[in-house]
C-alpha positions in Angstrom: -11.0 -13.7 -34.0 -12.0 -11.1 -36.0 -10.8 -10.0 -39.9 -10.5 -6.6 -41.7 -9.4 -5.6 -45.4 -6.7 -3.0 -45.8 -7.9 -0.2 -47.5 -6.7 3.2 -48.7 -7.0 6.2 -47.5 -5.7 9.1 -49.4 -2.0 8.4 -49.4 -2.0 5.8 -46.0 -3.5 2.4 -45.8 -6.2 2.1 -43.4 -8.0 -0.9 -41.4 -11.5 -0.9 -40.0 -11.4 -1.9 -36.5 -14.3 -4.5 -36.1 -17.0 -3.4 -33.8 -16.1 -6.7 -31.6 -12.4 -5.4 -31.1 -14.0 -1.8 -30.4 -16.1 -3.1 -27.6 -13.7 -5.5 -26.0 -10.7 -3.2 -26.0 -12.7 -0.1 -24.8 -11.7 2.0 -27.9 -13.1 4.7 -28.6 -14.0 7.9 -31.5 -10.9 9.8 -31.7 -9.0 8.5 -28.9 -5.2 8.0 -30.2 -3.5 4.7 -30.1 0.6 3.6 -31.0 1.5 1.3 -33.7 4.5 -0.4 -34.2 5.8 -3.3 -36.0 7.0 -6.0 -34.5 8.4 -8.9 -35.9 6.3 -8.5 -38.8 3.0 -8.4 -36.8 1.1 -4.8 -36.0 0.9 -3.9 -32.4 -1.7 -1.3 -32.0 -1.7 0.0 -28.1 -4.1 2.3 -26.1 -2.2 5.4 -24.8 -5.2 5.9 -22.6 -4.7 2.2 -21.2 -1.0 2.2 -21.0 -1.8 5.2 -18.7 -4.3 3.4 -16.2 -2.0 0.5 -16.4 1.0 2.9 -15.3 -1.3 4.3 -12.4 -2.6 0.8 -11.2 0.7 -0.4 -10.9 2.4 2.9 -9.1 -1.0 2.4 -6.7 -0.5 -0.9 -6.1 3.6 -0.5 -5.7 2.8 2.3 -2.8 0.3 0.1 -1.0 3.1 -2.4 -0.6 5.5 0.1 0.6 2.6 1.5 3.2 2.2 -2.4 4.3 5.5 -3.2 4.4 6.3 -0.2 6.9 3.3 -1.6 9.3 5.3 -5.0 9.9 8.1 -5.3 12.4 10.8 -9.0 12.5 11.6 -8.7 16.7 11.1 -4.7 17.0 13.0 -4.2 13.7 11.2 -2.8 10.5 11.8 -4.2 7.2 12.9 -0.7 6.3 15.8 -1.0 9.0 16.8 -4.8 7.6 17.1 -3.0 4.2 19.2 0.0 5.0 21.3 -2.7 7.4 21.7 -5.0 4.5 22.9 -2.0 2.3 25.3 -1.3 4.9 26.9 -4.9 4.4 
């Protein structure tokens, strides 16, 4: 785990983000991050990675609707036990 010292700059405090953090989060000069508190504790998220995390998981959400629409139960789809279950 690594430390920093809260500093000041002009009218904000500032942290140093150890070099260790840098490299294993993937941050980088200028990119912009969120900060919120949170129970007393500083979250500080990537926009850039809340982003690619978004994608992944809108790729990975349309690959199981493309599977799902391959498979059939007895000549029915799973998109026709849906809409029948929907119908009551």
């Amino acid at each position: 785990m690594s430390q920093a010292v809260v500093g000041k700059w002009g009218k904000n405090l500032a942290i140093r983000v150890p070099f260790e953090v840098v490299r294993g989060s993937g941050l980088s000069l200028g990119e912009h991050v969120e900060i919120e508190a949170q129970d007393g504790d500083i979250i500080i998220r990537r926009s850039a990675a809340h982003a690619r995390a978004r994608g992944d998981a809108e790729a990975a959400a349309a690959e199981i609707i493309a599977e799902s629409k391959r498979h059939s139960l007895g000549g029915v789809t799973i998109r026709e036990l849906l809409d029948e279950g929907r119908r009551g």
